[in-house]
C-alpha positions as CSV (number, residue, x, y, z in Angstrom):
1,X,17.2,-29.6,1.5
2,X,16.4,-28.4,4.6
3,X,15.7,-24.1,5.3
4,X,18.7,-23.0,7.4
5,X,17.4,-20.4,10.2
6,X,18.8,-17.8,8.1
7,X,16.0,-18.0,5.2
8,X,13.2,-18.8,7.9
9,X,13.7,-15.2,9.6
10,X,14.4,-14.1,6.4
11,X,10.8,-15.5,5.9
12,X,9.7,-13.9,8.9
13,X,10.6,-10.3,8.4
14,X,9.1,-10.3,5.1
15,X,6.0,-11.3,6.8
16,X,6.0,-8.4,8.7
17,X,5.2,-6.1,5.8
18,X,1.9,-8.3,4.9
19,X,-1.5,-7.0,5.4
20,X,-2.6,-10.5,5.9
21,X,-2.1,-13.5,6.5
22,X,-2.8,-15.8,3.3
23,X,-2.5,-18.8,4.9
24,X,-5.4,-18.7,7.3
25,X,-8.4,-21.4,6.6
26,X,-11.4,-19.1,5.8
27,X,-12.8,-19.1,9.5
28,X,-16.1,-21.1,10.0
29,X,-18.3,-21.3,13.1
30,X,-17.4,-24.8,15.3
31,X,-19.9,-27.8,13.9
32,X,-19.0,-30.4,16.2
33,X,-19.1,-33.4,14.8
34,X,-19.9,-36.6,16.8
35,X,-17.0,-38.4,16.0
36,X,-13.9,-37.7,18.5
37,X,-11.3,-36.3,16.7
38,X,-12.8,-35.6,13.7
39,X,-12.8,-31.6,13.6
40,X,-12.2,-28.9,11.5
41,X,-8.9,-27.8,13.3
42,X,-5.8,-26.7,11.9
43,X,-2.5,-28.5,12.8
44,X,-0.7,-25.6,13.8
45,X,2.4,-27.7,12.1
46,X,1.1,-26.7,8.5
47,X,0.3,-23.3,8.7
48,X,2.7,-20.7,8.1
49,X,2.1,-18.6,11.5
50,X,2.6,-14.7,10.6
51,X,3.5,-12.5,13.9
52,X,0.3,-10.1,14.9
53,X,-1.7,-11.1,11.5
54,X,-5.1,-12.8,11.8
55,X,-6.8,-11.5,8.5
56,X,-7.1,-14.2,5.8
57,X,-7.6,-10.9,3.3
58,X,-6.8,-7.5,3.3
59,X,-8.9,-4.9,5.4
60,X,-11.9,-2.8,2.3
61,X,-12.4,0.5,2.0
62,X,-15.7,0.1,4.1
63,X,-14.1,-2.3,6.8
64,X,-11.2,1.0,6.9
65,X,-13.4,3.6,7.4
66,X,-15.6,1.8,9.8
67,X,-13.0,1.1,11.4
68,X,-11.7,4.9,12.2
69,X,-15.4,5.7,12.5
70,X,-15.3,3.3,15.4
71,X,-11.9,5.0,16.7
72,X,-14.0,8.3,16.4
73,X,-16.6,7.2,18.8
74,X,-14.8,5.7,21.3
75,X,-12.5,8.5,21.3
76,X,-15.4,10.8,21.5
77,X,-16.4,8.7,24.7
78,X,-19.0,5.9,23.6
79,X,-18.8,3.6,25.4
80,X,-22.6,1.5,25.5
81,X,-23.8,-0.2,22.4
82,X,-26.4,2.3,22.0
83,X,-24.1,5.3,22.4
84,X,-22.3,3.8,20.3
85,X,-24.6,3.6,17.5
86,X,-26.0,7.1,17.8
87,X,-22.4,8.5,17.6
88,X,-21.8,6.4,14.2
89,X,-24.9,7.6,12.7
90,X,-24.4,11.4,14.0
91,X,-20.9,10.6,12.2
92,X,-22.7,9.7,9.1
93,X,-21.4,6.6,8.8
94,X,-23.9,4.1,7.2
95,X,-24.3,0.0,7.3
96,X,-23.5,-2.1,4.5
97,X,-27.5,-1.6,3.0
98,X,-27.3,2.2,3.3
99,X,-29.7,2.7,6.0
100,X,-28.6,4.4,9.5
101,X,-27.2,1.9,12.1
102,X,-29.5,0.1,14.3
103,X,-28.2,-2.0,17.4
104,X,-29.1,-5.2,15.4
105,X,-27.9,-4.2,12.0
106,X,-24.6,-3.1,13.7
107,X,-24.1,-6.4,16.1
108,X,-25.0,-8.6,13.0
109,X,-22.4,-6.8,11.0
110,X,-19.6,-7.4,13.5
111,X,-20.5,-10.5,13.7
112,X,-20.1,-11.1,10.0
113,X,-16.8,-9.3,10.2
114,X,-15.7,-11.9,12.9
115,X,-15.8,-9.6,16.5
């Protein structure tokens, strides 16, 4: 039995009040492969598409209060990478190991969270 348009935005709205998406593949770096064709796309046709959600989880503690940390020093007026960095450490705000934020440790970490 086919979904009358009803359910589907029915569907919808009730994705609005997700944190996340669930059905995004875990994203992976492209690995082209040499056959045409043969990638690790996803046929937008199978994937449940939630409006203005991109996270295959919900947000941690830590990505949160990075995350306003961040807000904090951009507010405050960083604006270079190493302003940046010196404004999240004079924040107290520490990377994943504990230590103070270095350029690298802090470019390596978004990378790892996917900016």
């Amino acid at each position: 039995m086919a979904e009358t348009s009803s359910s589907v935005h029915d569907a919808d709205n009730a994705a609005w009040a997700a944190d996340h998406n669930p059905n995004l593949t875990p994203w992976q770096r492209p690995d082209p492969g040499s056959a045409a064709g043969k990638g690790a796309l996803e046929r937008p046709d199978q994937v449940v598409n939630i409006v203005w959600q991109t996270r295959a989880a919900p947000p941690s503690a830590y990505e949160n209060a990075l995350a306003d940390s961040l807000i904090a020093c951009f507010e405050a007026g960083a604006e270079e990478l190493p302003d940046l960095v010196a404004a999240l450490n004079a924040r107290g705000s520490r990377a994943p190991s504990g230590e103070a934020w270095t350029e690298t440790s802090f470019t390596t970490e978004m990378a790892r969270l996917g900016w």
